[in-house]
N, C-alpha and C positions, 0 to 999 in steps of 0.2 A: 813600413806600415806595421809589421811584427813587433817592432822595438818600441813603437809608441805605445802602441795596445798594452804593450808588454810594462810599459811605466807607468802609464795607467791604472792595470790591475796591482802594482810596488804599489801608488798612491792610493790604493784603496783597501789593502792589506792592511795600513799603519793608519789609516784613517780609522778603520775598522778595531783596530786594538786601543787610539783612543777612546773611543766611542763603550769600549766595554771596559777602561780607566773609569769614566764619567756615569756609568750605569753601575761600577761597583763601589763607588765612593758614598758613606753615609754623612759624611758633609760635601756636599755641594760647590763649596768657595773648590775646595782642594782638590774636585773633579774636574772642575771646570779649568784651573790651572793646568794638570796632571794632563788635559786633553791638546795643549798647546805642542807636549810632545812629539804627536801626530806631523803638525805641520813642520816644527822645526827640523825633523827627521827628511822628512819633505823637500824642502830648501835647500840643506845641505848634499841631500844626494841627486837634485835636481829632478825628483822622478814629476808626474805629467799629473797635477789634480784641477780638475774642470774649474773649481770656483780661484783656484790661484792664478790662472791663466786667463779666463774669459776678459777681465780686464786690462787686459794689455790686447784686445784686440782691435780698439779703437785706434793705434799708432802703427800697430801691424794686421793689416785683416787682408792679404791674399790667401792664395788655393792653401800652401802651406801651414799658413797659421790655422787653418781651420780643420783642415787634417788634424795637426795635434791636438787641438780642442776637442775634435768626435771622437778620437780613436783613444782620448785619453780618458774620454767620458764614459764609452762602453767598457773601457778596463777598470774603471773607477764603478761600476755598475756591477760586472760579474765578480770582480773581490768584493765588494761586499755583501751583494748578495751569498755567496757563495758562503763568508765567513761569518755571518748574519745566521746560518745556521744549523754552521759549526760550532759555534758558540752557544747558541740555545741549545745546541744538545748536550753539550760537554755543561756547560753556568747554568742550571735552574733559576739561580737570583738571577742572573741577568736576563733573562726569558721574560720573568715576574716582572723587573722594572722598563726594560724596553714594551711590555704593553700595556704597563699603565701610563708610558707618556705617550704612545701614538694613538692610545684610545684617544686621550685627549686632545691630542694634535689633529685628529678628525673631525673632532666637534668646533674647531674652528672655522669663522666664516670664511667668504675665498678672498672679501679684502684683506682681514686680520692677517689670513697666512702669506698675500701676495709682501703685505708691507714687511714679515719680518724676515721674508726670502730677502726684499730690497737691501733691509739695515745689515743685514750677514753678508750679502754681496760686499757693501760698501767698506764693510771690517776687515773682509777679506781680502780686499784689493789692498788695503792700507797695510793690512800685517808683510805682504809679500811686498810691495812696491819699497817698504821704507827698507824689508833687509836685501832687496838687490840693490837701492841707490845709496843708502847710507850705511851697509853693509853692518847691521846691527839684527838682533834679534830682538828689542826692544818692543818692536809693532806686534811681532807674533805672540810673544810673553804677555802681551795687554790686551792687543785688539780680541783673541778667541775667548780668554776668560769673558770678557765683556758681553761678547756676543751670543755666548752660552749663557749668562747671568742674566741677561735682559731678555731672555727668550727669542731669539732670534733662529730661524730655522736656515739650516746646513742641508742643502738635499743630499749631497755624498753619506754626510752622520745620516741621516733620516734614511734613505736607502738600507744601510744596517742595521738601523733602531727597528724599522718595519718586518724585514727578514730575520733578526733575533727576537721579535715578537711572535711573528709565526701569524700577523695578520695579513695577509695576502685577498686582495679583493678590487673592483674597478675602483673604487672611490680613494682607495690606497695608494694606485698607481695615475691617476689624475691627481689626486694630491702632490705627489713626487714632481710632477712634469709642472706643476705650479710652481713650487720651491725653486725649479731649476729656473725653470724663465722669471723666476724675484730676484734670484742670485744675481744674472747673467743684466738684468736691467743696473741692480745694485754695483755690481762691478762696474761697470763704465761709465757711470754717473759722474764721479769725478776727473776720469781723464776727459771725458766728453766736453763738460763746462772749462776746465782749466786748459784743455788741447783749444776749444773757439775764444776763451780770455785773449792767450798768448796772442793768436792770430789778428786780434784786432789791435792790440798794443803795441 
């Protein structure tokens, strides 16, 4: 259980150092790239991040798989909180930009922000699934710029964005748990319909 937790808070360290790639970039295209590092780092050292895994729990969902999904979530929570603000203390710009975008990530309705938890979910399944079965990093390289570009919310980035904002409040942390449960819907979206396709063919 230590060793999951423990991947969890590695997946939320490099999540977290994306996240302040993309808050310090004054072009946007090349943040949103630059944030893909995050995950590929990711992958390659196999550590434990919630929205990479939730989607593979439709093929594996006992006691186990759901272990590593919570314990990887709470580690993916305390790194970035944690380095959320670290960062504000140390980045003043980064401080400044993390809260002018979750000012505004506030003033979203709850469909707005459920659907683009959904469409991040869905990017995200896609970036991890294509480099574990076609052993490319091609999905990762594409699918995060995309899903950052199109405004699509990351509750893991959002959890940092919030904490290197320094805005801390109920409606902040009800926002978060929204994101997570758009992710968690987004991810299994497509093994869900293509696992019942297969079945009837």
């Amino acid at each position: 259980m230590i060793s999951l937790f423990i991947s969890g808070i590695a997946a939320g360290i490099l999540i977290s150092i994306g996240g302040t790639i993309f808050l310090s970039c004054d072009i946007r295209y090349i943040g949103a790239l630059l944030f893909s590092v995050a995950l590929l780092c990711i992958c390659y050292k196999g550590y434990s991040l919630f929205t990479g895994k939730i989607g593979f729990i439709p093929e594996k969902h006992d006691k186990e798989a759901f272990s590593v999904l919570l314990l990887g979530l709470l580690g993916n929570a305390a790194a970035t909180v944690v380095c959320g603000f670290v960062i504000r203390a140390a980045l003043p710009a980064v401080k400044e930009a993390a809260f002018t975008i979750c000012s505004a990530k506030l003033e979203q309705s709850f469909g707005s922000a459920l659907v683009r938890g959904i469409f991040c979910g869905i990017l995200m399944y896609l970036a991890v699934s294509i480099y574990r079965d076609k052993k490319t990093i091609a999905g990762i390289v594409f699918c995060i710029p995309v899903f950052i570009l199109c405004g699509f919310e990351h509750s893991i980035a959002d959890m940092f964005y919030f904490a290197a904002s320094g805005i801390v409040s109920l409606k902040a942390f009800g926002y978060i748990w929204l994101i997570i449960v758009g992710n968690a819907v987004g991810g299994m979206i497509l093994p869900v319909i293509t696992g019942a396709w297969k079945k009837q063919s």
